[in-house]
C-alpha positions as CSV (number, residue, x, y, z in Angstrom):
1,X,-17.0,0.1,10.3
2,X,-14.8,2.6,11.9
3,X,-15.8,6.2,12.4
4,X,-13.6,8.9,11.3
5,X,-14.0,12.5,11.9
6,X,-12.4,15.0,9.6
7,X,-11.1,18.4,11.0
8,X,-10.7,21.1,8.1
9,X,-8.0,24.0,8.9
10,X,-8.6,27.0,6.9
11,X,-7.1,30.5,6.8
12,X,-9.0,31.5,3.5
13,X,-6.2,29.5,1.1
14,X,-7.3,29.5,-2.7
15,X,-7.2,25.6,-2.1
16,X,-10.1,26.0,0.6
17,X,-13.4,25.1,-0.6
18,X,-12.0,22.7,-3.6
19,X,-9.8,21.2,-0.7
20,X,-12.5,20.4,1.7
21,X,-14.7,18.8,-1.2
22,X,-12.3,16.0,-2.4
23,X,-11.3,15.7,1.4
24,X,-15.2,15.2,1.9
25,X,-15.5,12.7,-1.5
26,X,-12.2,10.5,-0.4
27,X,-12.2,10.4,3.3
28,X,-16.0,10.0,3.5
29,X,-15.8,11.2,6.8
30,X,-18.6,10.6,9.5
31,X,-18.2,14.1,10.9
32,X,-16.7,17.4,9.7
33,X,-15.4,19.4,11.8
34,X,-13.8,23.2,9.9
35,X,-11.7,25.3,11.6
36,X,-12.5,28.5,9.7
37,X,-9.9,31.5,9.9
38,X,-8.5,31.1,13.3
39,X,-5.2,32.4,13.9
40,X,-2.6,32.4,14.7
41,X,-2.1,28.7,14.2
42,X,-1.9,27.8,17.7
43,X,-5.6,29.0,18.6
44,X,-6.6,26.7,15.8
45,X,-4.7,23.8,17.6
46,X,-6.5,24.5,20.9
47,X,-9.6,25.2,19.6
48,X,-9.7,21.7,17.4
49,X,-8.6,20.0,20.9
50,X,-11.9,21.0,22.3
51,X,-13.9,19.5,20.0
52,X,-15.4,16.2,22.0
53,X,-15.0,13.2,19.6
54,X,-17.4,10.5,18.9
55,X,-14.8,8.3,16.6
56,X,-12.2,6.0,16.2
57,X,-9.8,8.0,14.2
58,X,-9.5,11.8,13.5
59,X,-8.4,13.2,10.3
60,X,-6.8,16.6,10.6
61,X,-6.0,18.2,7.6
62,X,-5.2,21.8,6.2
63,X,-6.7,23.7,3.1
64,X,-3.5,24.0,1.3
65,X,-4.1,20.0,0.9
66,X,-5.9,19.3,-2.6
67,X,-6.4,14.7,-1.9
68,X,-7.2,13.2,-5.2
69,X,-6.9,9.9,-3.6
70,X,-9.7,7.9,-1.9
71,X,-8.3,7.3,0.9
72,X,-11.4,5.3,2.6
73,X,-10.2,1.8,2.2
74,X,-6.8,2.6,4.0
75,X,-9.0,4.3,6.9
76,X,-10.9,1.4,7.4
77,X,-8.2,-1.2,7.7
78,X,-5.4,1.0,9.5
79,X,-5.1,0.5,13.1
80,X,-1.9,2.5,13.5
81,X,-1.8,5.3,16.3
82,X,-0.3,8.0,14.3
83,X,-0.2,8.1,10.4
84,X,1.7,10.7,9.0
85,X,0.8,11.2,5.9
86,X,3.7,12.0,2.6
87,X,2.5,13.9,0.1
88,X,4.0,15.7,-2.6
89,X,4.9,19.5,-1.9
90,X,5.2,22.2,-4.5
91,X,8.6,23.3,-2.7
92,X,10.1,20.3,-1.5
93,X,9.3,17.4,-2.6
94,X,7.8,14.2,-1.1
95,X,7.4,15.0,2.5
96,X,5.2,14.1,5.5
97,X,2.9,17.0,6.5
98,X,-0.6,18.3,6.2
99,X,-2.4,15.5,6.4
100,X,-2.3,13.7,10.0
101,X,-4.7,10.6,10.8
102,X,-4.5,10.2,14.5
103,X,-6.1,7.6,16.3
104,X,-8.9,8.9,19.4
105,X,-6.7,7.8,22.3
106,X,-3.7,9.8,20.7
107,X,-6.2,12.4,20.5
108,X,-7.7,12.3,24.1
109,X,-4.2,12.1,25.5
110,X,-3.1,15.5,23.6
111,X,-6.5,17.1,25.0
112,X,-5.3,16.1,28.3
113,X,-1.2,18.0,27.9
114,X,-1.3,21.0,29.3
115,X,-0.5,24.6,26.8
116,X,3.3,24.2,27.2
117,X,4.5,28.2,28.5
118,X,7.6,29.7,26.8
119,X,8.3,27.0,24.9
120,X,9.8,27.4,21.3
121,X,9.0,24.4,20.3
122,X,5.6,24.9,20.7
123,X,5.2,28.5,19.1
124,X,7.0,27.1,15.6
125,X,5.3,24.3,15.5
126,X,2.1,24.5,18.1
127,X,0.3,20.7,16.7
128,X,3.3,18.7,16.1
129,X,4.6,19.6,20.0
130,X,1.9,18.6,21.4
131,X,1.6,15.5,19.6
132,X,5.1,14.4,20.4
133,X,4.1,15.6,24.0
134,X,1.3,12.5,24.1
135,X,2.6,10.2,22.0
136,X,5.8,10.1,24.2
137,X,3.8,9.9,27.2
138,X,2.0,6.9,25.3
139,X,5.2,5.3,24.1
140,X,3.7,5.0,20.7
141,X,5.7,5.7,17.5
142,X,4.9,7.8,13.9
143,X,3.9,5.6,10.8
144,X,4.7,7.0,7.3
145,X,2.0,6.2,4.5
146,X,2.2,7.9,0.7
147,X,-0.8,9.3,-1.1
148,X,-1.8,11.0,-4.0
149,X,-1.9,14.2,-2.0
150,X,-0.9,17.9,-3.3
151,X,0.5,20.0,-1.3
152,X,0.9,24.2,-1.4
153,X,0.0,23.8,-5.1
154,X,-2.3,27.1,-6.5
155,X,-1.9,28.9,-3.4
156,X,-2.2,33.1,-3.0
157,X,1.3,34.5,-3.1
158,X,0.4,35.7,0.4
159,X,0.3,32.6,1.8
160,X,3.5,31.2,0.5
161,X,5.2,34.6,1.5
162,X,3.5,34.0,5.6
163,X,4.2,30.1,5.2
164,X,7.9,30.5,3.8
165,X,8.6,33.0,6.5
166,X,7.3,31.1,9.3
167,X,9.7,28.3,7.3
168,X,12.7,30.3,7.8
169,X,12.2,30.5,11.5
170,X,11.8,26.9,11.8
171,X,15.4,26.4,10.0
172,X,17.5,28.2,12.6
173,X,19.8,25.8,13.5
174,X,22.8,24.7,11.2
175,X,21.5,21.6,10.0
176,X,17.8,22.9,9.4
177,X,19.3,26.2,7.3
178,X,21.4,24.1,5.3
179,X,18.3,21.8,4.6
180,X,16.9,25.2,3.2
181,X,19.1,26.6,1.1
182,X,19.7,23.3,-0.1
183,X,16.1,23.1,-1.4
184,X,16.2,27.0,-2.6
185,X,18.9,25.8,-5.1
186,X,16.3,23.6,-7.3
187,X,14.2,26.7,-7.0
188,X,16.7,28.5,-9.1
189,X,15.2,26.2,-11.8
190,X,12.2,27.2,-11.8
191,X,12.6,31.0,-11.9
192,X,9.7,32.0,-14.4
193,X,7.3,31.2,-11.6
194,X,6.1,33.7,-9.3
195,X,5.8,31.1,-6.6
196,X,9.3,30.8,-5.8
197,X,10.0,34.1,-6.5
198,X,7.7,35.3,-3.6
199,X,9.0,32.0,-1.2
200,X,12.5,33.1,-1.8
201,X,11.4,37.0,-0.7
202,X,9.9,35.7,2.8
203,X,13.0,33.6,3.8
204,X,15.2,36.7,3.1
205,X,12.5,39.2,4.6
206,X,12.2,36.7,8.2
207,X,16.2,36.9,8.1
208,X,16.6,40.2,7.5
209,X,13.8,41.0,9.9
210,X,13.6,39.1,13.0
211,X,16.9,38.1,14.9
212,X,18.1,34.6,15.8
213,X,18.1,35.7,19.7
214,X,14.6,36.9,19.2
215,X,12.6,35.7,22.2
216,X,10.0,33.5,22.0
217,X,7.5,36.4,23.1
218,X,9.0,38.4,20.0
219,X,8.9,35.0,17.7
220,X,5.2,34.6,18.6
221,X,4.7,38.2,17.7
222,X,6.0,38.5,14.1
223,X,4.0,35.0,13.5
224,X,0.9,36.7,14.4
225,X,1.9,39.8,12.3
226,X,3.2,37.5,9.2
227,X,-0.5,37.7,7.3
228,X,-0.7,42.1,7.2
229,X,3.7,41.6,6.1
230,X,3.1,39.3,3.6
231,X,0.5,41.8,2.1
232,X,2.9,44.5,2.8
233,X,5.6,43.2,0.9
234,X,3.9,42.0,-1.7
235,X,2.2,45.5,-2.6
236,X,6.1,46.9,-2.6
237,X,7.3,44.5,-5.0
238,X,4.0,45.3,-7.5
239,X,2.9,41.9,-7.4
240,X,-0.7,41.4,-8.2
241,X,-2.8,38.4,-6.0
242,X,-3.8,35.2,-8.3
243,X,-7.8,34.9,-9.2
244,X,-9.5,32.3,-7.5
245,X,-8.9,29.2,-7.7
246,X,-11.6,27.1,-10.1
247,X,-11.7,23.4,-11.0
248,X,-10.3,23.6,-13.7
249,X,-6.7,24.4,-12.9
250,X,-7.1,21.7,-10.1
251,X,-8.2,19.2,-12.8
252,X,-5.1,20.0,-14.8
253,X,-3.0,19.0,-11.6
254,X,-5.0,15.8,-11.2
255,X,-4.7,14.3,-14.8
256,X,-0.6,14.7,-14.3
257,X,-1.0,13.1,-10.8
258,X,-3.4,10.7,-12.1
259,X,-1.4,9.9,-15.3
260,X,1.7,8.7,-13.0
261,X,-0.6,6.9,-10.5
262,X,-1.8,4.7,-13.6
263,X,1.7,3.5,-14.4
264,X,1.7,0.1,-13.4
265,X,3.8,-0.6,-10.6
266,X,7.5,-1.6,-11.2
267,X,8.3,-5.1,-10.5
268,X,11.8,-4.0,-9.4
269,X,13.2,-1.5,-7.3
270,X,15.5,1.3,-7.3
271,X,18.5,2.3,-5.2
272,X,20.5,5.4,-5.5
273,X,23.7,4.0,-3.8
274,X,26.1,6.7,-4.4
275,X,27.6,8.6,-1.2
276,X,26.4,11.6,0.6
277,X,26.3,14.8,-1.7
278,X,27.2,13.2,-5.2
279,X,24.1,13.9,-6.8
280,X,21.4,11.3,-4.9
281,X,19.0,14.0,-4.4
282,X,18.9,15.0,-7.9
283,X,19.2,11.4,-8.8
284,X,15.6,10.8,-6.9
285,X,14.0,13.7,-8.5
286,X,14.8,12.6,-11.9
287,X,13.4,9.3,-11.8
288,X,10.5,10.9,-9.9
289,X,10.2,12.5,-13.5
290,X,10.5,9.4,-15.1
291,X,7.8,8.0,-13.2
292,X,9.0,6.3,-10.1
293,X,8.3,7.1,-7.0
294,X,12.0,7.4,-5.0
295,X,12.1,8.9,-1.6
296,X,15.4,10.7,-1.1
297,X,16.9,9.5,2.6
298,X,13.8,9.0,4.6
299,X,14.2,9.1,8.1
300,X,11.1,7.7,9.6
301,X,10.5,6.0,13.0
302,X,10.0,2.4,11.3
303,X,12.8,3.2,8.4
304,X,15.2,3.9,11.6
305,X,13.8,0.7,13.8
306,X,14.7,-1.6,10.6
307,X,18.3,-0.1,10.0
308,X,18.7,-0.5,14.2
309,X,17.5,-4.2,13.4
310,X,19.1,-5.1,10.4
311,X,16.2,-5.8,8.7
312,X,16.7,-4.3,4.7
313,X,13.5,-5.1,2.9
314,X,12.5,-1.5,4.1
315,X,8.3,-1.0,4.8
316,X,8.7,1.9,2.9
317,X,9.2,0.1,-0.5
318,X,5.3,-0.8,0.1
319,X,4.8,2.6,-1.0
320,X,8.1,3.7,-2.9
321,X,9.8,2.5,-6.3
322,X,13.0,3.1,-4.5
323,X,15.3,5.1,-2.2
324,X,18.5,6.8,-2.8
325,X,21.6,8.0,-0.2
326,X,22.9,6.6,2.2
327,X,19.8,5.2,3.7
328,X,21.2,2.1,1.1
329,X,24.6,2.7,0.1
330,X,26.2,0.4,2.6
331,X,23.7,-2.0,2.1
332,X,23.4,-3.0,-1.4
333,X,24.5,-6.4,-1.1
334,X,21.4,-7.2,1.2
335,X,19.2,-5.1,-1.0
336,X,20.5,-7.2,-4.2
337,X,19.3,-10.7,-2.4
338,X,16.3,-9.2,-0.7
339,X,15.0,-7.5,-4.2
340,X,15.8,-9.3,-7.3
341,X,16.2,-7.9,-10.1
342,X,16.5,-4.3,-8.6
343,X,18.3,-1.6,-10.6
344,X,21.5,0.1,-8.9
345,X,22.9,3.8,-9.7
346,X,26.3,4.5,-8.5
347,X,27.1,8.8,-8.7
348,X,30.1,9.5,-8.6
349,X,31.7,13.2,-8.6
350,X,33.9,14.9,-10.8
351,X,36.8,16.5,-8.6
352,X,37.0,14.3,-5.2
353,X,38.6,17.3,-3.2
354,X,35.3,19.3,-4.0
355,X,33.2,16.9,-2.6
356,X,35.5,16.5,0.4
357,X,35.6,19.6,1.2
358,X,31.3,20.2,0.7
359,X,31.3,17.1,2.9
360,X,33.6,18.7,5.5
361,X,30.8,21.9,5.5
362,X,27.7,19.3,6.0
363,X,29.2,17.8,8.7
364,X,30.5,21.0,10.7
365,X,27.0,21.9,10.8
366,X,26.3,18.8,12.7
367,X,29.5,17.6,14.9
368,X,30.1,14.6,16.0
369,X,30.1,15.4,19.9
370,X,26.6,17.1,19.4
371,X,25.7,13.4,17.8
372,X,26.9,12.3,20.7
373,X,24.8,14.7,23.7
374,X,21.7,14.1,21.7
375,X,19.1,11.3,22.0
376,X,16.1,12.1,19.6
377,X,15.1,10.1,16.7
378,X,17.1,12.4,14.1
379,X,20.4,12.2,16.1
380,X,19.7,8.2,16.4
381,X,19.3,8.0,12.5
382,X,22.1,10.4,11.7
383,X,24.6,8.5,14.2
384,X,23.8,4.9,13.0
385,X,24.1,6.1,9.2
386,X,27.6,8.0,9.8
387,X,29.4,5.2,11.3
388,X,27.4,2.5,8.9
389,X,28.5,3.9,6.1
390,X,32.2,6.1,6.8
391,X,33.1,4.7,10.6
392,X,33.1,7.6,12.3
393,X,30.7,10.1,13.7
394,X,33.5,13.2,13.2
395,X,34.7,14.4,9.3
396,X,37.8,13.2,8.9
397,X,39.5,14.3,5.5
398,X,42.0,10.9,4.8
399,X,39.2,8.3,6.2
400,X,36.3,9.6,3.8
401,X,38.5,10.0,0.7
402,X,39.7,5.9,1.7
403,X,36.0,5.7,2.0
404,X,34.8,6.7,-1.3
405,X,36.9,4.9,-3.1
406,X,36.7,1.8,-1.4
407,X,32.9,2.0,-1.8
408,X,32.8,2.2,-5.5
409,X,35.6,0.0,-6.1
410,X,33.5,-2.7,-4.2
411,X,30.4,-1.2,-5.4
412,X,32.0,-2.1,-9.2
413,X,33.2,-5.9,-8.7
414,X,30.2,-6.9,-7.0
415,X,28.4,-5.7,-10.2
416,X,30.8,-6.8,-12.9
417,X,28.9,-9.4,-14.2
418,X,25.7,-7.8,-14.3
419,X,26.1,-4.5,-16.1
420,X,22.0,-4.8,-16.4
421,X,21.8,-4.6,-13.1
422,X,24.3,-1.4,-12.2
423,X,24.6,2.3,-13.6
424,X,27.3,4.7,-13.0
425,X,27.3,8.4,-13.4
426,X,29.7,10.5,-13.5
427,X,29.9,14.2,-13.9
428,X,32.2,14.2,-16.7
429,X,30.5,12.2,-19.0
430,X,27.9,14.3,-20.2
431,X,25.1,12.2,-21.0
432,X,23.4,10.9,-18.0
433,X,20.1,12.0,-18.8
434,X,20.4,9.4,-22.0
435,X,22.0,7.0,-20.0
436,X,19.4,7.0,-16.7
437,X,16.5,6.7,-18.9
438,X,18.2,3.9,-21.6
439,X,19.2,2.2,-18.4
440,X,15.1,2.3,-17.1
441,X,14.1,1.6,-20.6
442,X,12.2,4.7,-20.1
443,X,11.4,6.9,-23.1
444,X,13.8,10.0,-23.2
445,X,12.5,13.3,-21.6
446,X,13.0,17.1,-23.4
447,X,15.5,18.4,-20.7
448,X,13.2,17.8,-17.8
449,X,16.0,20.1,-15.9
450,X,17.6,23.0,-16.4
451,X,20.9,23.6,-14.3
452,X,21.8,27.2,-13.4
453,X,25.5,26.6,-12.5
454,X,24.9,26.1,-8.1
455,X,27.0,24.4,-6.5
456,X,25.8,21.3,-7.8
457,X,25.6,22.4,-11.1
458,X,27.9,19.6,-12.5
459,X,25.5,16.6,-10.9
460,X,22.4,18.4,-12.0
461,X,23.7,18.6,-15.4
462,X,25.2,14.9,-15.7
463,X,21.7,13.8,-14.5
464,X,19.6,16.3,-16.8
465,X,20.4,17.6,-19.9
């Protein structure tokens, strides 16, 4: 049997002492280790790399993490390094933080790196630095697993004003900020809840607040201070902390969870082949709702080594329904022989020169010289994609309009004979909510959706009302 230890980071979240007793029921950890109130964050990292560990793995987790999973059995047979793990975030979707199984000789080798000193990196994001520190110095790569894991659900309003601030300062480069505001545009949908209100208050208060030349002395500073602002500016705006958190409300969020985990898995897949920014995001999140579980573009260490290799039957389908963007667009063909009887959804836009031109936007932010100069895993991923699916790593206008419709003319006559096989959505039609759900054989939803009119507006409402 192999030991694990758990380590508990709290800061007095609402989730704290419901967190660390499912974290104690499905981790059935040999010891607990809790990290009770230390901040700023980076004192916590230090002081839980002090701890001297009897184990085989470590569990490190935080209390905004409510685990309605038993997550034993994968402990015991995973022999992975690093396991970071997806879970599903209030905010943003499925995403890979929070939960972090690490295995003792990645743990002994971050003991052993050395508090980097003016290093930016390190103050935004203190445990994640100096994990890539030892894990490069190891040679060893992240693994992605999904679990039944919430994530900065029934939190204070305080902490989502501190954690959305500290967000803000972690997007502040092009391609980071434009991640962000993307995601603030599905927030718009969900504007009766004080939650995104108060989210949507920190990113403007950090912008408004702290330069984007602040020092990393200054940085460090107004990360320290973020707990007394987030009270602050909360009292301003008249908005009253939640009650504590009881079992109830946590039960509640388990029976939905548990409701979709019960659906038996799909003997087919799912693959959202339409081109960058027609809708695949959206397109994931609907049949999220639907009850498939579709990661939007994941860009994972093994997802990246299998696109390098050629090899389509993605690991991440273990754990995923499906995937949409162009993680799969070019590769459909492949997908088709290597997943029979999968289910294809081809968006499509309304007005071409609109989507050239928010195409042009998302690629400024990221050109293809920069793509070029860097080396990291993101870069790597991002350069292999670009030229996979349009040939070049630079917008140009007259190749990506050839490029679109050359992809869903192909797209079309591969499918021709299989209409059971292929959907196609298209802003004008109207009724693609009907459509994605007749196509599933799914039962038809009451306007999971609402669009507001964003820039996306169209898509959102060809996929949801």
């Amino acid at each position: 049997m192999k030991k694990i230890s758990l380590v508990f980071r709290t800061v007095g979240e609402r989730t704290s002492n419901i967190a660390l007793d499912l974290a104690i029921q499905n981790i059935q950890p040999d010891q607990v280790h809790i990290i009770d109130r230390v901040k700023p964050f980076s004192l916590a990292v230090q002081q839980m790399l002090k701890i001297d560990y009897h184990c085989d793995f470590v569990v490190f987790m935080d209390a905004d993490c409510l685990i309605v999973e038993n997550l034993a059995p994968f402990l015991q047979k995973n022999n992975a390094p690093y396991v970071d793990c997806y879970v599903l975030d209030k905010f943003r979707g499925y995403i890979h933080c929070g939960v972090h199984i690490a295995r003792i000789d990645v743990v002994k080798a971050m003991q052993n790196i050395k508090e980097p000193k003016d290093d930016p990196k390190y103050v935004l994001r203190p445990e994640s630095r100096i994990r890539d520190l030892a894990m490069n110095q190891l040679n060893f790569k992240k693994d992605f697993k999904r679990f039944n894991i919430f994530h900065d659900f029934c939190q204070y309003y305080r902490d989502i004003f501190a954690k959305y601030a500290l967000r803000e300062l972690r997007s502040r480069t092009d391609y980071q900020r434009a991640k962000l505001n993307f995601i603030q545009e599905d927030w718009e949908m969900q504007d009766e809840n004080l939650d995104f209100q108060v989210a949507k208050l920190a990113i403007s208060y950090a912008r408004e607040y702290l330069r984007c030349d602040a020092s990393v002395k200054e940085t460090a500073k107004f990360i320290e201070n973020l707990p007394n602002i987030a009270i602050c500016e909360l009292n301003k705006k008249n908005i009253s902390e939640k009650h504590d958190l009881t079992l109830k409300e946590v039960e509640n969020l388990s029976k939905t969870f548990k409701a979709k985990s019960e659906i038996p898995r799909k003997t087919y897949k799912i693959f959202g082949i339409g081109l960058s920014q027609t809708g695949t995001r959206y397109l994931a999140q609907a049949l999220t709702t639907l009850g498939f579980s579709v990661i939007h573009s994941p860009d994972d260490d093994l997802t990246l080594k299998e696109l390098l290799t050629g090899k389509y039957n993605f690991s991440i389908l273990d754990d995923f329904d499906g995937i949409t963007d162009i993680t799969v667009a070019p590769f459909y063909p492949q997908l088709d022989r290597l997943s029979p009887n999968s289910k294809f959804i081809l968006t499509l836009v309304s007005d071409k020169e609109s989507w050239l031109k928010s195409l042009e936007a998302q690629w400024n932010m990221q050109p293809g010289e920069d793509l070029l100069s860097e080396q990291d895993r993101n870069m790597q991923y991002r350069r292999l994609l670009r030229v996979a699916t349009y040939g070049t790593y630079s917008f140009n206008k007259e190749r990506f309009s050839y490029v679109y419709d050359l992809h869903c003319k192909n797209v079309i006559d591969y499918f021709k004979d299989r209409p059971e096989s292929l959907l196609i959505l298209n802003a004008d039609t109207g009724e693609g909510w009907e459509r994605l759900s007749a196509f599933l054989n799914q039962p038809l939803l009451d306007n999971p959706f609402k669009s507001k009119g964003s820039t996306k507006g169209k898509i959102k409402q060809e996929l949801y009302n």
